[in-house]
C-alpha positions in Angstrom: 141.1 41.3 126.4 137.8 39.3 125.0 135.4 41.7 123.3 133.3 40.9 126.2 135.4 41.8 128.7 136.3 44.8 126.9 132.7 45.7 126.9 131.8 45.2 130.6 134.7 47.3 132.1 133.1 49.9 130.1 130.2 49.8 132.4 132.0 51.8 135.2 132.7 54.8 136.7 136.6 54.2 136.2 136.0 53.9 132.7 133.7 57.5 133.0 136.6 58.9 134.4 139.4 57.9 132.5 138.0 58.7 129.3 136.8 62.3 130.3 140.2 62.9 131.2 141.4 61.6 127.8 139.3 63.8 125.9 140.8 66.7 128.1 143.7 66.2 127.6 143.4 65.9 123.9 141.2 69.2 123.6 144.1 71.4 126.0 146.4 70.3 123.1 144.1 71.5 120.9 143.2 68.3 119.0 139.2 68.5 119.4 137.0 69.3 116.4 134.5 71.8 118.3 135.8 72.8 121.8 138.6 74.9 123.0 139.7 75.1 126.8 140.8 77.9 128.9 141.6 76.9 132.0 142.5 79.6 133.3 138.9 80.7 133.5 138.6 77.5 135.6 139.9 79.2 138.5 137.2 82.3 138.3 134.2 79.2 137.9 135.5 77.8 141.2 135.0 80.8 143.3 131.6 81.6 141.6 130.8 78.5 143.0 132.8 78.2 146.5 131.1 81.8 146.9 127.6 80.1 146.5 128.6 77.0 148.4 129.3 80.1 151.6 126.3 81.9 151.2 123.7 78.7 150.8 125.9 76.6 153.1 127.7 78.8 155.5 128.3 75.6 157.7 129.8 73.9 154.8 127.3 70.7 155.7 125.9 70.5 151.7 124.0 67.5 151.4 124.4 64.8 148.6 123.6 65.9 145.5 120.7 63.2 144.7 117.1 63.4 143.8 116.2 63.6 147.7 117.1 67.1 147.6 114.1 68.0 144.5 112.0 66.6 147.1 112.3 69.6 149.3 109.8 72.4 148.1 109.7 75.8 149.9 111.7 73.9 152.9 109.2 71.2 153.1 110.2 67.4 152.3 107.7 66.3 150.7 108.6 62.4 150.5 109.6 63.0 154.8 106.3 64.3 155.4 104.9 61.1 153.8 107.0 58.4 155.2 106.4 60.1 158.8 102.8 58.9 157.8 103.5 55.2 156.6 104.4 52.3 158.8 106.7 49.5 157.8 107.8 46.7 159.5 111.5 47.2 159.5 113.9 49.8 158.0 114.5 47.2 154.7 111.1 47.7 154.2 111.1 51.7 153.9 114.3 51.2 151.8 112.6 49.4 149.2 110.1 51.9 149.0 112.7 54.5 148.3 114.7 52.5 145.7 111.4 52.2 144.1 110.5 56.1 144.2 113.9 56.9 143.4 114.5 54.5 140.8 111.2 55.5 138.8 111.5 59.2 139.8 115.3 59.1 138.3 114.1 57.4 135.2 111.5 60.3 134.6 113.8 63.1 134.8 115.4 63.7 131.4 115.3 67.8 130.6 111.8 68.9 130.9 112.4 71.7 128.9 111.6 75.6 129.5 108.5 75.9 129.2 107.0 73.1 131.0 105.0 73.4 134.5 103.7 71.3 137.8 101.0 72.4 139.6 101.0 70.6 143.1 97.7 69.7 144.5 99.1 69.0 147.6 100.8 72.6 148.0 99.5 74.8 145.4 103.3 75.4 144.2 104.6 75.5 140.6 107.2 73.8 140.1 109.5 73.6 137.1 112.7 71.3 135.2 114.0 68.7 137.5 111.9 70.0 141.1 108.6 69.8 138.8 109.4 66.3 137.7 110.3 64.8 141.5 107.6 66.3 142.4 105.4 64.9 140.1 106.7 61.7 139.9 106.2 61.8 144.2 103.0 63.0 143.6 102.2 59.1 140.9 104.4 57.1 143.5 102.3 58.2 146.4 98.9 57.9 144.1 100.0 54.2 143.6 100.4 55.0 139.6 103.5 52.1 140.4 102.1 49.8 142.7 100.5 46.4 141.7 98.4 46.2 145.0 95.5 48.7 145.9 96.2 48.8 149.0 100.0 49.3 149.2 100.8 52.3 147.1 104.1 53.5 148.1 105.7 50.5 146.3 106.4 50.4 142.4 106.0 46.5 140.9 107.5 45.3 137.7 104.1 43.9 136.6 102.5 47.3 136.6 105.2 49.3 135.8 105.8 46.9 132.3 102.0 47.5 131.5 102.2 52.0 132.0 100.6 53.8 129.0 101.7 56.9 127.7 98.6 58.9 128.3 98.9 57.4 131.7 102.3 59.0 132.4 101.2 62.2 130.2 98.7 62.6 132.3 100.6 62.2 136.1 103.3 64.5 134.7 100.3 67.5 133.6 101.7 67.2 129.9 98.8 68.7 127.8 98.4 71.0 125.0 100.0 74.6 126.2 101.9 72.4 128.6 103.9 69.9 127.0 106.6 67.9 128.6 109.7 66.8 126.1 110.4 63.5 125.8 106.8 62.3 127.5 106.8 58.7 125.6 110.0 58.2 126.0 110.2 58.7 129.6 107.0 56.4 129.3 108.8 53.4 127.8 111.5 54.0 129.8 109.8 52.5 132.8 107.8 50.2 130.7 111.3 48.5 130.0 112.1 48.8 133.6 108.8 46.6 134.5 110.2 44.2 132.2 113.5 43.8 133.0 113.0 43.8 136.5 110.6 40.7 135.9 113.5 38.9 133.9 115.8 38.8 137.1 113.9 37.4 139.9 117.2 36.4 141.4 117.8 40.3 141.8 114.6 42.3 142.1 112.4 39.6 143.7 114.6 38.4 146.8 111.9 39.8 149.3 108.6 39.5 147.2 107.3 40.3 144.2 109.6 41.8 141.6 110.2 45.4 142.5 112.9 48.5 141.5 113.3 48.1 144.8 114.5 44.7 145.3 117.9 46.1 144.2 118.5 47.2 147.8 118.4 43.4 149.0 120.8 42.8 146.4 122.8 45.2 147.6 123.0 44.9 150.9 124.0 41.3 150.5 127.2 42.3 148.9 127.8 44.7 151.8 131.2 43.6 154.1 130.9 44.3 157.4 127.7 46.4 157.0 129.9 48.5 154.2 129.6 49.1 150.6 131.4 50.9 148.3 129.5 53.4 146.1 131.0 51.9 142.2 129.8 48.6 143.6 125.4 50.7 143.7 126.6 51.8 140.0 127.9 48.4 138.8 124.6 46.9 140.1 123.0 49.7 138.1 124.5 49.1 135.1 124.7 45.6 134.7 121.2 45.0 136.3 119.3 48.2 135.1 121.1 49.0 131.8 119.2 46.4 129.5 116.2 48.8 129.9 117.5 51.7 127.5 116.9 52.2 123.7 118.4 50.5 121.4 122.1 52.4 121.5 125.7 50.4 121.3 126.5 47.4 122.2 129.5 44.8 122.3 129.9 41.6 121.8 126.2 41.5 123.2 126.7 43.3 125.9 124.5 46.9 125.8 126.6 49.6 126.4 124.1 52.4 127.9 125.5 55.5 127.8 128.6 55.3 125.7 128.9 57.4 122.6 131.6 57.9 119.7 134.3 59.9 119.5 137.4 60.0 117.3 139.8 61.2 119.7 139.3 58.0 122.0 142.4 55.6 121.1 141.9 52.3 121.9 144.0 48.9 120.6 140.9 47.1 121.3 137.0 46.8 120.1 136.3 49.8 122.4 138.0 52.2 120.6 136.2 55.8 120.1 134.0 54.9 122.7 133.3 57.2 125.5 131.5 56.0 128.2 129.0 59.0 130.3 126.0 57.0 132.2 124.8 60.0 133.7 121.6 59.0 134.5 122.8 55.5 136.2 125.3 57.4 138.0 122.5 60.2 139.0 120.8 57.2 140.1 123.4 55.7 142.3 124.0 58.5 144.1 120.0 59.0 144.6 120.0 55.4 146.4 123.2 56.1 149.1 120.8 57.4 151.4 118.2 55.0 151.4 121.2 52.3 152.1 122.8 54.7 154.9 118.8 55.1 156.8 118.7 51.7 156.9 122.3 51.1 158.3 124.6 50.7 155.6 127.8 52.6 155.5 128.3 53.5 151.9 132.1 54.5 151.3 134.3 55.5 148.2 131.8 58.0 147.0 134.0 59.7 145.2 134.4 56.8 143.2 131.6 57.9 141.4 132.1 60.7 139.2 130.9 64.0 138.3 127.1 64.2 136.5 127.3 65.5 132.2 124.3 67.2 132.4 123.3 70.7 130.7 123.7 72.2 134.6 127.1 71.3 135.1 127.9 71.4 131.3 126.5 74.5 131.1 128.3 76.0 134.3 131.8 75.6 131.8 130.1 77.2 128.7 129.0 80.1 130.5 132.2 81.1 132.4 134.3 80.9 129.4 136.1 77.3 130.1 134.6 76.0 127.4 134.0 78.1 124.0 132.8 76.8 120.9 135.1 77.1 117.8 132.1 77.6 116.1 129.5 79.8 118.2 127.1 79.2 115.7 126.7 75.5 116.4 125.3 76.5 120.3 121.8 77.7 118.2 120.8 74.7 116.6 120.1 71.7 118.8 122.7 68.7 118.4 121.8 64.7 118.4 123.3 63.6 121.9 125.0 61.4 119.6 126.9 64.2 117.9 130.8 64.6 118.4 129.8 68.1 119.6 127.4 66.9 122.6 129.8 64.0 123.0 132.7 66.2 123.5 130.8 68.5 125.8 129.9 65.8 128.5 133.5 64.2 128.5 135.0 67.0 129.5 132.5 68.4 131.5 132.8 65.7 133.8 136.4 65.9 134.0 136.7 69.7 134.3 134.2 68.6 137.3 136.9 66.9 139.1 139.6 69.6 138.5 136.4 72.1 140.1 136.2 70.2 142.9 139.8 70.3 144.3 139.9 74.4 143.4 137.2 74.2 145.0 138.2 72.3 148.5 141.2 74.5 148.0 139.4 78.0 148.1 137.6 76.2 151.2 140.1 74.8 153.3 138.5 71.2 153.0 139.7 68.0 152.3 138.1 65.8 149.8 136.7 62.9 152.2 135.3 65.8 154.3 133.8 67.3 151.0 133.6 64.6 148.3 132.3 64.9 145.2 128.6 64.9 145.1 129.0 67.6 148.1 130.3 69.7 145.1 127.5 69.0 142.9 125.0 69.9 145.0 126.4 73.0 146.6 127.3 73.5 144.2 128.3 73.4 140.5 124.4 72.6 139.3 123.2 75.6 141.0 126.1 77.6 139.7 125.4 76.5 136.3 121.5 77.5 136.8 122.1 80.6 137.6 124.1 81.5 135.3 122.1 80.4 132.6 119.5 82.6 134.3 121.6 85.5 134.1 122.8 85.0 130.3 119.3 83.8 129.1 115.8 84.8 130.0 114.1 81.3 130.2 117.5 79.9 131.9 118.2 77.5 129.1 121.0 75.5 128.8 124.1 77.2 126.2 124.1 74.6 123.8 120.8 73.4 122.6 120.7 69.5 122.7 118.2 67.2 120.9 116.0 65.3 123.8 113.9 62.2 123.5 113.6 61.9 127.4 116.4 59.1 127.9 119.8 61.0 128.1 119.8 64.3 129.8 
């Protein structure tokens, strides 16, 4: 296989998945450098969690786990409440809206830290971590902080987006002295990069209009069959069409790698070698955009072909309940690179302990995985698991292992 080729199927969630379950494997047999695995505490997770999933979701009907759901303060939708208020001319239209508000809110929502706040205008609620930053980034979408035209703010444009200050995003997200956000100019270039690159593929992002985030859902929906589309095909897109817009990171043979990482106990015969792919946040991403395709009449399938999200939630959820344990305990105190073989080893296996959660989990529950896929579990869930249980062991409900953060990874 060409380096290139070799590259590009690294931009999958296959590859996510077959390389988590490598670096399982290799750490039950004992051969990882900072984790040990008990799975036999994997078992007690999955009925902290199934025992969650029944009391939050006594009909069993959890949601997707996608950034729709940090929309929804105190049981109001926000984002419902304001498209009940906007007209557009046909359900595409509304759809772009959302790939642009979901796009630019996903992009935003690196860890926010523990000590960070939002105070709502609109509701008078404080809001915190992930919920603080939809709501925020709701709060710029609807303000037209995106939009190139005045008077069409619930849009985000590539030209305006490319040109966002720092202050400018400091200042939407409430990050100020006694308030600081991690990560703030970071986040900030983020979508700077995302303006840009979204400019540089008319073809993609400029099908209906102007260049947009959202154009990505006409792009999509032409590779629909039948008025179907299978969920890798939303994360492919992603990758191949989004992924130019992170920092400088790997890359092979010219082709930017995203979220892949190092790691030793990868064996390859070929250039990828000790590379572990994650893309969390593209695949956080791709599951944030299956509803906006299913409102507007797309059936998405093969969501499970995603995989799980190697986050500090989820991550954390194994750390707490004794699945994972450090060799050394001492390394949870001082905050790792994400490029570390610690971190690295952490969100491997974290998303493939996810999938061996999910089917203890269905077990415990009676339900079979196309009635319960994956990002059912997520929601219902193994993120609010891991929250609370960093709640319990930890007064400001940090994560067990503290990470180093510049607002791009986690």
């Amino acid at each position: 296989m060409a380096d290139a080729d070799a590259a590009r199927a690294l931009l999958s969630a296959a590859a996510v998945r077959e390389r988590a379950h490598e670096m399982l494997s290799v750490g039950l047999a004992g051969g990882l450098q900072h984790f040990t695995i008990d799975l036999a505490s994997l078992e007690v997770a999955a009925r902290v969690v199934s025992e969650l999933i029944r009391v939050n979701y006594p009909d069993l009907k959890v949601p997707f786990h996608a950034r729709w759901r940090h929309f929804v303060i105190e049981g109001r939708d926000l984002w419902a409440e304001r498209a009940a208020q906007a007209r557009w001319d046909t359900p595409a239209a509304k759809a772009r809206a959302e790939f642009d508000l979901a796009i630019t809110s996903v992009l935003l929502d690196a860890g926010a830290g523990p000590s960070w706040k939002y105070l709502d205008p609109a509701t008078g609620q404080v809001v915190m971590r992930s919920e603080g930053l939809a709501v925020a980034s709701l709060r710029m979408f609807e303000a037209g902080a995106f939009s190139g035209a005045p008077s069409d703010p619930l849009r985000a444009d590539a030209e305006r987006l490319a040109q966002l200050k720092h202050e400018e995003v400091a200042d939407g997200l409430q990050s100020m002295v006694g308030n600081r956000l991690v990560g703030v100019e970071g986040r900030a270039d983020l979508l700077a990069r995302l303006g840009e690159t979204v400019a540089a593929k008319p073809d993609v992002f400029a099908r209906a209009g102007r260049a947009r985030p959202g154009g990505l859902y006409d792009y999509l929906v032409a590779q629909a069959e039948n008025g179907e589309l299978a969920a890798p095909r939303i994360l492919a897109a992603v990758l191949e069409h989004v992924g130019p817009i992170w920092p400088s990171r790997l890359s092979l043979a010219g082709v930017p790698l995203g979220d892949t990482w190092r790691h030793p106990a990868i064996k390859r015969a070929d250039a990828t070698d000790g590379l572990v792919p994650i893309h969390k946040l593209s695949q956080w991403l791709s599951y944030s955009l299956i509803e906006p395709l299913q409102w507007s009449g797309i059936t998405v399938t093969e969501i499970d072909g995603l995989t799980g999200l190697a986050e500090y939630r989820n991550g954390g959820l194994f750390v707490d309940s004794g699945v994972l344990r450090l060799r050394n305990p001492e390394e949870a105190i001082h905050p790792s690179p994400v490029d570390s073989a610690l971190v690295v080893e952490w969100r491997a296996l974290t998303v493939a302990l996810l999938d061996n959660i999910a089917a203890l989990i269905r077990q415990q529950r009676g339900l079979a995985a196309e009635d319960f896929p994956l990002a059912c579990v997520l929601e219902g869930g193994t993120w609010a698991a891991g929250r609370r249980l960093a709640r319990e062991k930890r007064a400001d409900g940090s994560p067990p292992i503290a990470v180093v953060s510049d607002g791009t990874v986690f």
